[in-house]
MIKE-392769 format. One record per residue (C-alpha): residue number from 0; x, y, z. Coordinates in steps of 0.02 Angstrom, whole numbers, plus 50000, padded with zeros to 5 digits. Each point is the difference from the previous one (the first is absolute). Example, Ala and Ser with C-alpha at 12.3 -4.5 7.8 and 13.67 -1.06 7.14 Angstrom:
// MIKE-392769
+-----+-------+-------+-------+
|   n |     x |     y |     z |
+-----+-------+-------+-------+
|   0 | 50615 | 49775 | 50390 |
|   1 | 50069 | 50172 | 49967 |
+-----+-------+-------+-------+
This chain:
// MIKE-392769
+-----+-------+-------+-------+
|   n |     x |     y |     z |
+-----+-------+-------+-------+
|   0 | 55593 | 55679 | 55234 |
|   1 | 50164 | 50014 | 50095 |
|   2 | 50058 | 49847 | 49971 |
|   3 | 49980 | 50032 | 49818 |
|   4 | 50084 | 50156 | 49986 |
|   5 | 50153 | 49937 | 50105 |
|   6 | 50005 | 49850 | 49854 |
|   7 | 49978 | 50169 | 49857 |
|   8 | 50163 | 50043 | 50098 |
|   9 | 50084 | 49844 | 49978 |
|  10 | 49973 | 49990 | 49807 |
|  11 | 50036 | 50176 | 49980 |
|  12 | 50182 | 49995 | 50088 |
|  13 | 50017 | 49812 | 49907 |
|  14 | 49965 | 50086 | 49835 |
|  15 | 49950 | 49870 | 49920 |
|  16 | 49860 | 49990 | 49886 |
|  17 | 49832 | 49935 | 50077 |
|  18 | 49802 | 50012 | 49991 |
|  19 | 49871 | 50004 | 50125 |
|  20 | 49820 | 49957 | 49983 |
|  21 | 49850 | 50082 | 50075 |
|  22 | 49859 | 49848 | 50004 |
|  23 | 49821 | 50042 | 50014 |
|  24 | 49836 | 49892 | 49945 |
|  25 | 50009 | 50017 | 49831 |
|  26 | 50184 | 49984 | 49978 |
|  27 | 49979 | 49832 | 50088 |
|  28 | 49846 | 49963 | 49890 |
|  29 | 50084 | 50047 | 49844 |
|  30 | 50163 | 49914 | 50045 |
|  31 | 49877 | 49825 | 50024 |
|  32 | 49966 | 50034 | 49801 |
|  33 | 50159 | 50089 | 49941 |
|  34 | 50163 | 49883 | 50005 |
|  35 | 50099 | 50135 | 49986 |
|  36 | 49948 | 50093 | 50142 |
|  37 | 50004 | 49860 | 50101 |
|  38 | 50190 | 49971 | 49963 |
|  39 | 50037 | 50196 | 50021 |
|  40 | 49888 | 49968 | 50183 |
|  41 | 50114 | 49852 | 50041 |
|  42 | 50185 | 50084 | 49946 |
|  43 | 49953 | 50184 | 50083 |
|  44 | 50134 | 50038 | 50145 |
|  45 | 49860 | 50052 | 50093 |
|  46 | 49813 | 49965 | 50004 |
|  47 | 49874 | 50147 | 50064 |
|  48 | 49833 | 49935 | 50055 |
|  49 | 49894 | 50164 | 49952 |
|  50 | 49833 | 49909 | 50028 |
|  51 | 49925 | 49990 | 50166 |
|  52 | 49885 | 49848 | 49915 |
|  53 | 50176 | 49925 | 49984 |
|  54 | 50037 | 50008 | 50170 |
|  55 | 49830 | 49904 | 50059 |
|  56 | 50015 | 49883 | 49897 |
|  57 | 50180 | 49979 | 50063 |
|  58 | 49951 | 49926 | 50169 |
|  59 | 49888 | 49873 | 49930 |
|  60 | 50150 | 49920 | 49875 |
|  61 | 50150 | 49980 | 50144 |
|  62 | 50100 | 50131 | 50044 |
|  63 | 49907 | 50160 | 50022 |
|  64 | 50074 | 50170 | 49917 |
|  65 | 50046 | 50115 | 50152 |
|  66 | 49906 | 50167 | 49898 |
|  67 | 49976 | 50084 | 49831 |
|  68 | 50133 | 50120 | 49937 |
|  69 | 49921 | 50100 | 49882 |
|  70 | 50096 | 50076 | 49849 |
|  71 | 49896 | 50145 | 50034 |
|  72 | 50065 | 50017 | 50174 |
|  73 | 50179 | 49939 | 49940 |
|  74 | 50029 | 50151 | 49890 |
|  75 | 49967 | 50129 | 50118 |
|  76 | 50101 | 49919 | 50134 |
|  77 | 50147 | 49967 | 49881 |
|  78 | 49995 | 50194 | 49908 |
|  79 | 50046 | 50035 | 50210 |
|  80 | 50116 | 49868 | 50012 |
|  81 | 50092 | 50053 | 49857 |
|  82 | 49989 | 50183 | 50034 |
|  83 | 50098 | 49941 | 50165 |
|  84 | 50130 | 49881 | 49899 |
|  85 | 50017 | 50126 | 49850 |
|  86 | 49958 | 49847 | 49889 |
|  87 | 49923 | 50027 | 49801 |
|  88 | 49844 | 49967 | 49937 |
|  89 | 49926 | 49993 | 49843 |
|  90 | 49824 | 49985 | 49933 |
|  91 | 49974 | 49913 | 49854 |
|  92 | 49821 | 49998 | 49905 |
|  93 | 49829 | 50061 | 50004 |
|  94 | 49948 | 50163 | 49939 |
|  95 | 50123 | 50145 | 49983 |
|  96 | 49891 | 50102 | 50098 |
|  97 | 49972 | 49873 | 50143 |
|  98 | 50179 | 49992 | 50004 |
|  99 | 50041 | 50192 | 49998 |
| 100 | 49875 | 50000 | 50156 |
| 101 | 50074 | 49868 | 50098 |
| 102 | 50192 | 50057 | 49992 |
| 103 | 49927 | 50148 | 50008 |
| 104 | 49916 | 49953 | 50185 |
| 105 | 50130 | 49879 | 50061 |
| 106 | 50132 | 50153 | 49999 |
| 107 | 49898 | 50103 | 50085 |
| 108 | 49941 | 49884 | 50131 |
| 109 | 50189 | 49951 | 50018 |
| 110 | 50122 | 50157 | 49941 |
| 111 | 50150 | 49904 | 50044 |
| 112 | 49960 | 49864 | 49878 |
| 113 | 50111 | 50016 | 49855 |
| 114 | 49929 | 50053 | 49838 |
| 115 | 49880 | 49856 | 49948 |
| 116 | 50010 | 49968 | 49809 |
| 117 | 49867 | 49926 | 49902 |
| 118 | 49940 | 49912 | 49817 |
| 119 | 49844 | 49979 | 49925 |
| 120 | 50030 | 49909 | 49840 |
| 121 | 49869 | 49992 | 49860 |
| 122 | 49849 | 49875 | 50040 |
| 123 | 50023 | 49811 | 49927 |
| 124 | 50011 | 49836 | 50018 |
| 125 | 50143 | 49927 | 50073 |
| 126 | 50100 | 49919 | 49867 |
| 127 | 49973 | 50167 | 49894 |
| 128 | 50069 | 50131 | 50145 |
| 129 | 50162 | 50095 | 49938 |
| 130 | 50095 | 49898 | 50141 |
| 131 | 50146 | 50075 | 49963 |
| 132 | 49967 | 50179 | 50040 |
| 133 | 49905 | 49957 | 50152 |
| 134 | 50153 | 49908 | 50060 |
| 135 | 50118 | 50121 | 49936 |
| 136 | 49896 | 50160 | 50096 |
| 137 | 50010 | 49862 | 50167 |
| 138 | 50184 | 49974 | 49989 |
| 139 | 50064 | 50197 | 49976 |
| 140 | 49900 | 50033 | 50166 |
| 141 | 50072 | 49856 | 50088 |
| 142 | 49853 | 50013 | 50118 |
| 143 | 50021 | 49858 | 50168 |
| 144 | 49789 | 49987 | 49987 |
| 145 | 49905 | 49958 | 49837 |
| 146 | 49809 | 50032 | 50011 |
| 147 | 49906 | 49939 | 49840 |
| 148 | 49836 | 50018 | 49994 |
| 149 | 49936 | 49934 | 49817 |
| 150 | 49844 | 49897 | 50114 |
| 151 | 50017 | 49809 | 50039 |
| 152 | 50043 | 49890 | 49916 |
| 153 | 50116 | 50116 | 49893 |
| 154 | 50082 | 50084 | 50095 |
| 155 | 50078 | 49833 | 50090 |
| 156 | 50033 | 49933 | 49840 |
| 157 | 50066 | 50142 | 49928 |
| 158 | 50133 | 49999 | 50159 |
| 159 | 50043 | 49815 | 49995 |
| 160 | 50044 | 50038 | 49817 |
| 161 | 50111 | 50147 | 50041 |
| 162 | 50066 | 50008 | 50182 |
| 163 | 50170 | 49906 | 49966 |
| 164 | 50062 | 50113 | 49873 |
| 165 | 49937 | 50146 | 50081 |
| 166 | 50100 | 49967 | 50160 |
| 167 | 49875 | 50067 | 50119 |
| 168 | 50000 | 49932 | 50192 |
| 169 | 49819 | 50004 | 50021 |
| 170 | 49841 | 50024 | 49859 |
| 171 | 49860 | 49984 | 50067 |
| 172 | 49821 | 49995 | 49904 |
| 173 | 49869 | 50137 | 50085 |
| 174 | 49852 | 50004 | 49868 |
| 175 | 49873 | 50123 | 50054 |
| 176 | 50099 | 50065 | 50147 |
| 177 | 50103 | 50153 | 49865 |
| 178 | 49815 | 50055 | 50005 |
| 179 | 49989 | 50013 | 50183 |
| 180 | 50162 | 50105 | 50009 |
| 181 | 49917 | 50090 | 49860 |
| 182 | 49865 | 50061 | 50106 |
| 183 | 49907 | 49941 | 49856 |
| 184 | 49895 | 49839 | 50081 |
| 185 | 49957 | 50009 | 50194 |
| 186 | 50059 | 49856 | 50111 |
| 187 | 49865 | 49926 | 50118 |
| 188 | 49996 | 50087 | 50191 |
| 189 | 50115 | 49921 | 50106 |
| 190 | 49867 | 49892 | 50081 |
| 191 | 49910 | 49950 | 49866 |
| 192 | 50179 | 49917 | 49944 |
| 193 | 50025 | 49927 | 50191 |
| 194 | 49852 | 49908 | 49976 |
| 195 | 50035 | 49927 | 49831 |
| 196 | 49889 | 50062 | 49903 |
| 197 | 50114 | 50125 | 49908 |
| 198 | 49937 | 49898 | 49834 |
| 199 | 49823 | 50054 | 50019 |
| 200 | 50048 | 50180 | 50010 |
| 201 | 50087 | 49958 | 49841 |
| 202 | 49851 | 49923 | 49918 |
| 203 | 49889 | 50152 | 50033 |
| 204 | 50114 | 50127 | 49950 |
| 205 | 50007 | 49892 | 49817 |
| 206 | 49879 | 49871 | 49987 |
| 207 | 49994 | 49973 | 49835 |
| 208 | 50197 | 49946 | 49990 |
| 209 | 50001 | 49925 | 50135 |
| 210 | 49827 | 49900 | 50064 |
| 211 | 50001 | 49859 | 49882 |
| 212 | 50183 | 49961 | 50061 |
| 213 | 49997 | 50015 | 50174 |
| 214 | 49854 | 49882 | 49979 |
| 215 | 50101 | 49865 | 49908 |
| 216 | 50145 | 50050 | 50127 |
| 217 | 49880 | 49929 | 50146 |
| 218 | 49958 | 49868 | 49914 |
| 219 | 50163 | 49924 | 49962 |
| 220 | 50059 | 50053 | 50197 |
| 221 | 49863 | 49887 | 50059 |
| 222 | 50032 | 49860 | 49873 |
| 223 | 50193 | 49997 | 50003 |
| 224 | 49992 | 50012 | 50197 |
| 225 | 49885 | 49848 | 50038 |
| 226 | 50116 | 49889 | 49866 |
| 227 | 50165 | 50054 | 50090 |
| 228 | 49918 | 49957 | 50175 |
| 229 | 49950 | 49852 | 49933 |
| 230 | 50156 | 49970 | 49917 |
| 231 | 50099 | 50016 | 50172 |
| 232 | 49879 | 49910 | 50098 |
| 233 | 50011 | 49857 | 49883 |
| 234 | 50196 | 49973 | 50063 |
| 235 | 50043 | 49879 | 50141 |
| 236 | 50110 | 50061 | 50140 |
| 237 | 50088 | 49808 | 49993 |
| 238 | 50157 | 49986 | 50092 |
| 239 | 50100 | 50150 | 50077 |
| 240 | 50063 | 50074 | 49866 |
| 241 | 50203 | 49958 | 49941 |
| 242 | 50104 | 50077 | 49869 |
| 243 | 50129 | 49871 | 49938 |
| 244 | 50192 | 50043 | 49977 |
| 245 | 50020 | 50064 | 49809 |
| 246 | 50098 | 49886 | 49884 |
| 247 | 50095 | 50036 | 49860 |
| 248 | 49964 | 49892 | 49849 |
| 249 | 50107 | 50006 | 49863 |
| 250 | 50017 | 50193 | 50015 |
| 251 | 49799 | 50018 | 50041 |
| 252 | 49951 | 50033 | 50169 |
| 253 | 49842 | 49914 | 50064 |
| 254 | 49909 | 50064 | 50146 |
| 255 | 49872 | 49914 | 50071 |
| 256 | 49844 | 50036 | 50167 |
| 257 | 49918 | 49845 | 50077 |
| 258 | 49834 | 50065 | 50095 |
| 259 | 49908 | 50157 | 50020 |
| 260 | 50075 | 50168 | 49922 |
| 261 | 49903 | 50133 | 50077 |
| 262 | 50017 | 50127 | 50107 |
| 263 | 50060 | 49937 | 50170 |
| 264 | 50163 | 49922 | 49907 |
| 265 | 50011 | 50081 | 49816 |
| 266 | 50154 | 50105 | 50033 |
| 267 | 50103 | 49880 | 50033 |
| 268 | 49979 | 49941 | 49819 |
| 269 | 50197 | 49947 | 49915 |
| 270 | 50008 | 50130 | 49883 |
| 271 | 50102 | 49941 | 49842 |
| 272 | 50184 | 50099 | 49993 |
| 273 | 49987 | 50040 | 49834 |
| 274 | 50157 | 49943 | 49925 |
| 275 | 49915 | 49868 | 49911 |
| 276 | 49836 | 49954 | 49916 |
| 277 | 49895 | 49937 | 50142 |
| 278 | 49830 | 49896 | 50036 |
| 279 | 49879 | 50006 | 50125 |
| 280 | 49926 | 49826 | 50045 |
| 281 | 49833 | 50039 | 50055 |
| 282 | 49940 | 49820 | 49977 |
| 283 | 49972 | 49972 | 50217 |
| 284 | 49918 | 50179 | 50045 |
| 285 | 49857 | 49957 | 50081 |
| 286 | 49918 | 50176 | 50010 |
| 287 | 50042 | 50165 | 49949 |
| 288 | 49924 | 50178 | 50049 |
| 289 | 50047 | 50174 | 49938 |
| 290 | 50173 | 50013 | 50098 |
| 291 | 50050 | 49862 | 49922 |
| 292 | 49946 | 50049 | 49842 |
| 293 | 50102 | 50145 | 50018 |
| 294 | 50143 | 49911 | 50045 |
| 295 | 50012 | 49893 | 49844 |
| 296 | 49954 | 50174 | 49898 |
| 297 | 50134 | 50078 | 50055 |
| 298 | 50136 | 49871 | 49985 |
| 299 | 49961 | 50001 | 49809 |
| 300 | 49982 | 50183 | 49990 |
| 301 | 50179 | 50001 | 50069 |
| 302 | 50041 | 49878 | 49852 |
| 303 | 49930 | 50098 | 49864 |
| 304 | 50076 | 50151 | 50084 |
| 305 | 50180 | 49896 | 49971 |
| 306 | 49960 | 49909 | 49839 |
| 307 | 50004 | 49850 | 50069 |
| 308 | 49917 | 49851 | 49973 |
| 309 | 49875 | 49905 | 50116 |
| 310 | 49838 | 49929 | 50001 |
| 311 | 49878 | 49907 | 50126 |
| 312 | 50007 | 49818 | 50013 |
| 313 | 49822 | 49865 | 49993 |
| 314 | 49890 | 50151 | 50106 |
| 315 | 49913 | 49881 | 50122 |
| 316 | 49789 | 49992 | 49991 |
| 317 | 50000 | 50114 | 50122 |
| 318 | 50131 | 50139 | 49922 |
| 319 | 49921 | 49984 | 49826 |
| 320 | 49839 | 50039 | 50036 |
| 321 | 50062 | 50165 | 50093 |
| 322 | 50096 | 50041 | 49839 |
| 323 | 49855 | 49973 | 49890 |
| 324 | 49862 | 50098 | 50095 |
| 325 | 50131 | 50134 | 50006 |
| 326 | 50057 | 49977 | 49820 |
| 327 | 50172 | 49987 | 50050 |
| 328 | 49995 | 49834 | 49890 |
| 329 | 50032 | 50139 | 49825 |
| 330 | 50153 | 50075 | 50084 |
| 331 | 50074 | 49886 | 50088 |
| 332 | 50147 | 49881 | 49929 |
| 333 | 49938 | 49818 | 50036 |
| 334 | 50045 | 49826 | 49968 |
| 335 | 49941 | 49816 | 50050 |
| 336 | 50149 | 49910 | 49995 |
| 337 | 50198 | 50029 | 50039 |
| 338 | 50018 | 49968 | 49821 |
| 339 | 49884 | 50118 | 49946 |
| 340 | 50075 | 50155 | 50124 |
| 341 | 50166 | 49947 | 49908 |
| 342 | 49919 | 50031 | 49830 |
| 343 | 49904 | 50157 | 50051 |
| 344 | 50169 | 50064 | 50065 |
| 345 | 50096 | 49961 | 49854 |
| 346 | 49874 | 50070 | 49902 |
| 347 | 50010 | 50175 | 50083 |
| 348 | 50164 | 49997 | 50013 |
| 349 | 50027 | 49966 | 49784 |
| 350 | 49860 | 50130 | 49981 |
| 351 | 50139 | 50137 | 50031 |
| 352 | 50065 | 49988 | 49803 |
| 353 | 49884 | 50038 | 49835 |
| 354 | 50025 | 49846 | 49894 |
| 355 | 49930 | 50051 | 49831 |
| 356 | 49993 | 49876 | 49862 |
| 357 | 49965 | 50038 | 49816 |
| 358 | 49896 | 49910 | 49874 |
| 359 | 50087 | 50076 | 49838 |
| 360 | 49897 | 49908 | 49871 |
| 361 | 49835 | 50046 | 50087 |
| 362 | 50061 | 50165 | 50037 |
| 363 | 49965 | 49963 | 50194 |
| 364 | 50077 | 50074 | 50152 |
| 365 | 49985 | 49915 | 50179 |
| 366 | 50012 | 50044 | 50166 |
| 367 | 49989 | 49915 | 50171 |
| 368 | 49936 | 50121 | 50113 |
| 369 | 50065 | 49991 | 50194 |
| 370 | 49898 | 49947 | 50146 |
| 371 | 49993 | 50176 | 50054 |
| 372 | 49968 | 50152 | 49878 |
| 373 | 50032 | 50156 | 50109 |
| 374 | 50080 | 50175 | 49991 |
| 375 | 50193 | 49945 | 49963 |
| 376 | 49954 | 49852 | 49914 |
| 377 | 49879 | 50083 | 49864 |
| 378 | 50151 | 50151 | 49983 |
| 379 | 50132 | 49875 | 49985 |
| 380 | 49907 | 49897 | 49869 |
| 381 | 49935 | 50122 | 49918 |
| 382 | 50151 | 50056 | 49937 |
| 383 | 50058 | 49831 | 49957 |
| 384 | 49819 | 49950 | 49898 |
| 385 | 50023 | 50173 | 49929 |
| 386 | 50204 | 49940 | 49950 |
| 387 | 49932 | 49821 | 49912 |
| 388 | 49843 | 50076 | 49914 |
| 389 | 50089 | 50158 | 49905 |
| 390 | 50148 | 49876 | 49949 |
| 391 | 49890 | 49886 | 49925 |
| 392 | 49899 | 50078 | 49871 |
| 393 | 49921 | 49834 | 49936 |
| 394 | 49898 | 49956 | 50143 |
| 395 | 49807 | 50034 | 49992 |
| 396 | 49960 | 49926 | 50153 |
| 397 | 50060 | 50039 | 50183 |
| 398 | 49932 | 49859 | 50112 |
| 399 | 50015 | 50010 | 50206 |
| 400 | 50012 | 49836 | 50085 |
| 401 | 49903 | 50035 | 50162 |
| 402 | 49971 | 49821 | 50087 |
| 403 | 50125 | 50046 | 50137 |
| 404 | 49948 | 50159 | 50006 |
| 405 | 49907 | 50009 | 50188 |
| 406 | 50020 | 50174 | 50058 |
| 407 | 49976 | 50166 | 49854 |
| 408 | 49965 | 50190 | 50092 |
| 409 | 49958 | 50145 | 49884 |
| 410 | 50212 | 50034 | 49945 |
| 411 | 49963 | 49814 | 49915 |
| 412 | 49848 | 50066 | 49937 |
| 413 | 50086 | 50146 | 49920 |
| 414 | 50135 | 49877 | 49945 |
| 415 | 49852 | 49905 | 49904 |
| 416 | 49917 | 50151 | 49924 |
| 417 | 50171 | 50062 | 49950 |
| 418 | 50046 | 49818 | 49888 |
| 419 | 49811 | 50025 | 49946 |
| 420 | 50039 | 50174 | 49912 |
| 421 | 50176 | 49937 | 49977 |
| 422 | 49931 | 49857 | 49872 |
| 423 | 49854 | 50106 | 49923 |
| 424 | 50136 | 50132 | 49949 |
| 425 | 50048 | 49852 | 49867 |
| 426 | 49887 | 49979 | 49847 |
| 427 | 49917 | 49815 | 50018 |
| 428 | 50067 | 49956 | 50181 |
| 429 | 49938 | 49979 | 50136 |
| 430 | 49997 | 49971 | 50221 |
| 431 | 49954 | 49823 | 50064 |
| 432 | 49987 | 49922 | 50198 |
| 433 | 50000 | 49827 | 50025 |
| 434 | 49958 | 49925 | 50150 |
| 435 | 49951 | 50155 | 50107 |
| 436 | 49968 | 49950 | 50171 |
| 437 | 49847 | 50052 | 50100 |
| 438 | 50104 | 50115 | 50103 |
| 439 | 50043 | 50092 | 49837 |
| 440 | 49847 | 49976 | 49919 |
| 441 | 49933 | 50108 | 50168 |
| 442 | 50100 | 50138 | 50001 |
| 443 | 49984 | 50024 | 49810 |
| 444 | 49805 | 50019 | 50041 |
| 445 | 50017 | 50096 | 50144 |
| 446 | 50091 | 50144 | 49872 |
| 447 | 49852 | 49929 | 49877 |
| 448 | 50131 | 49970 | 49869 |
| 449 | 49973 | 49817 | 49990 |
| 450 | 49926 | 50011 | 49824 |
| 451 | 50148 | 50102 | 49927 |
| 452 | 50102 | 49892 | 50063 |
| 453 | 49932 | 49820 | 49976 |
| 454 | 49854 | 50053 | 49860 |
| 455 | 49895 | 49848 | 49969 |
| 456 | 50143 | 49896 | 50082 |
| 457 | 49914 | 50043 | 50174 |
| 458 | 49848 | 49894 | 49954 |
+-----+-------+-------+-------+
């Protein structure tokens, strides 16, 4: 807990934008199911572990968590902390009411906090929010905290769509926890929640919301843990394990491990610099455990951070089947061969520009989507579709080229839906995808707008 609100600190005197993420059971659970999550998990500034499941299961898979930092212990502590640094906060969703009662009770548990401001915007689904009052009520307070509590997984979604234009140093997704503050929902005694077993309080308190998934929770904690064990354990220690002096090829940089990259030696991993487009040749990694996992996570985090390129070179037997029982295989930027990085690279690098190209005579209108459709990408080119549609009144059919397409979160999805009603506003015309990916096809059923979208095309 200290150590996480002396990093709070950090961001907030920074000032630049960033999210944290407050991981329990089911966000890992859904996060296995939900691409988007899982790339939202993987690009957080911080990760939480708010499941004392999470830590068990820790010690079995490499390097063990140290404890669980709650988000409903974090807000407490940080309405003190911030009542000592004067910092802002604001408190974004939920019921008006629940609201009212927590700003209400944080001010008079800490009278020195300055005055804490909060939003409760109508309830709907993501890509139909009024996003620009919410963000426009977020930016006249100017708050230093941002606590949204819409539920999981829209409230983190909901932030990674929004937290670069709001500006705020640290947003942070607490769920249930504007209850607690509320006064509305009891938290479990403070032994029951020493022992663990603050979930079963939960459960009894609603079973009916929450039995049937705390029981698929369990399921996929014992499942997922015994195939990352195995996963590990399936790695050879080999040789002592030997990063190799980074070359510069042609303006890439190629970083490569021989051996083991686990615990005893991952920090001592060549991180890329940055100034170019970069691969990681993970070709003669023996074995890999979660440190090293998180290693190679947060080099490429770093990249995305950047816009830069990168991607992981020919992922040994051994690092494969890690990525693949953790699913990293959807998110992650791979390639076989040094020819194939190249291509991948070039690829994301061209994706920057819209290239549309018009069919006059069969009154069609193309685009070639990016690798990544995300919050600046969909604004950006939904301005520029918007341009090339109005000032061509003969076309009747909008297509999307999605085949490089690897990577959509719910701004894409709104970018979608918006081209959707942007084409049905015509008389005769129409929205087509081609090529979605299964990454996109995933998120789009997550939102369960698949059929809008892709109609009988899905099938």
């Amino acid at each position: 807990m200290a150590e996480t609100l002396d990093q709070i600190d950090r961001l907030i005197a920074e000032r630049a934008p960033a999210y944290f993420v407050t991981a329990n059971l089911d966000f890992a659970a859904q996060a296995s199911e939900d691409v988007e999550l899982q790339r939202i998990l993987v690009e957080a500034e911080i990760v939480l572990c708010d499941g004392t499941p999470l830590v068990w299961a820790s010690r079995l898979t490499g390097k063990p968590l140290r404890e669980r930092v709650a988000g409903s212990d974090l807000v407490p502590s940080l309405a003190a902390h911030a009542e000592k640094k004067g910092y802002r906060i604001f408190l974004l969703g939920g019921e008006l009411a629940s609201l009212q009662g927590a700003a209400k009770n944080l001010q008079k548990n800490h009278p020195q906090l300055p005055a804490v401001r909060y939003y409760s915007p109508p309830f709907a689904p993501l890509h139909e929010f009024d996003n620009q009052q919410i963000v426009e009520e977020i930016r006249q307070a100017n708050p230093d905290i941002l606590l949204v509590a819409f539920g999981c997984p829209k409230q983190e979604k909901w932030i990674y769509m929004h937290y670069r234009k709001l500006g705020v140093p640290c947003c942070i997704g607490i769920g249930a926890t504007v209850d607690f503050l509320a006064g509305k929902v009891s938290r479990a005694p403070a032994w029951v929640a020493r022992t663990g077993l603050e979930w079963v309080y939960r459960m009894l308190q609603e079973p009916r919301r929450l039995a049937g998934r705390y029981f698929k929770d369990v399921v996929f904690l014992v499942r997922q843990t015994l195939r990352e064990s195995r996963a590990i354990a399936a790695g050879k220690p080999g040789t002592e394990a030997e990063p190799v002096p980074t070359t510069v090829d042609e303006g890439l940089e190629i970083i490569s491990w021989y051996g083991a990259l686990t615990s005893a030696r991952a920090e001592e991993f060549p991180m890329p610099t940055y100034k170019n487009s970069f691969v990681i040749d993970l070709s003669r990694v023996t074995k890999v455990d979660s440190r090293g996992l998180g290693v190679m996570l947060r080099l490429i985090r770093k990249a995305w951070t950047g816009n830069v390129s990168g991607c992981f070179l020919a992922p040994s037997q051994a690092v494969r089947l890690v990525f693949d029982v953790a699913r990293l295989d959807r998110i992650l930027p791979l390639a076989s061969t040094i020819g194939e990085a190249r291509l991948l690279i070039a690829k994301d690098a061209a994706a920057a520009c819209l290239r549309p190209v018009a069919d006059e005579e069969r009154g069609v209108l193309l685009f070639t989507m990016p690798s990544r459709i995300s919050a600046e990408v969909a604004e950006n080119f939904g301005r520029a579709v918007r341009a090339e549609w109005d000032g061509r009144p003969t076309m009747r059919k909008m297509v999307l080229d999605l085949a490089e397409t690897n990577f959509i979160d719910s701004s894409g999805l709104g970018f979608l839906i918006r081209c959707h009603r942007m084409t049905a506003q015509r008389e005769r015309s129409r929205l087509r995808l081609l090529n979605p990916r299964d990454n996109v096809r995933n998120v789009m059923k997550i939102a369960k707008i698949q059929e809008m979208l892709l109609g009988e095309e899905q099938k």
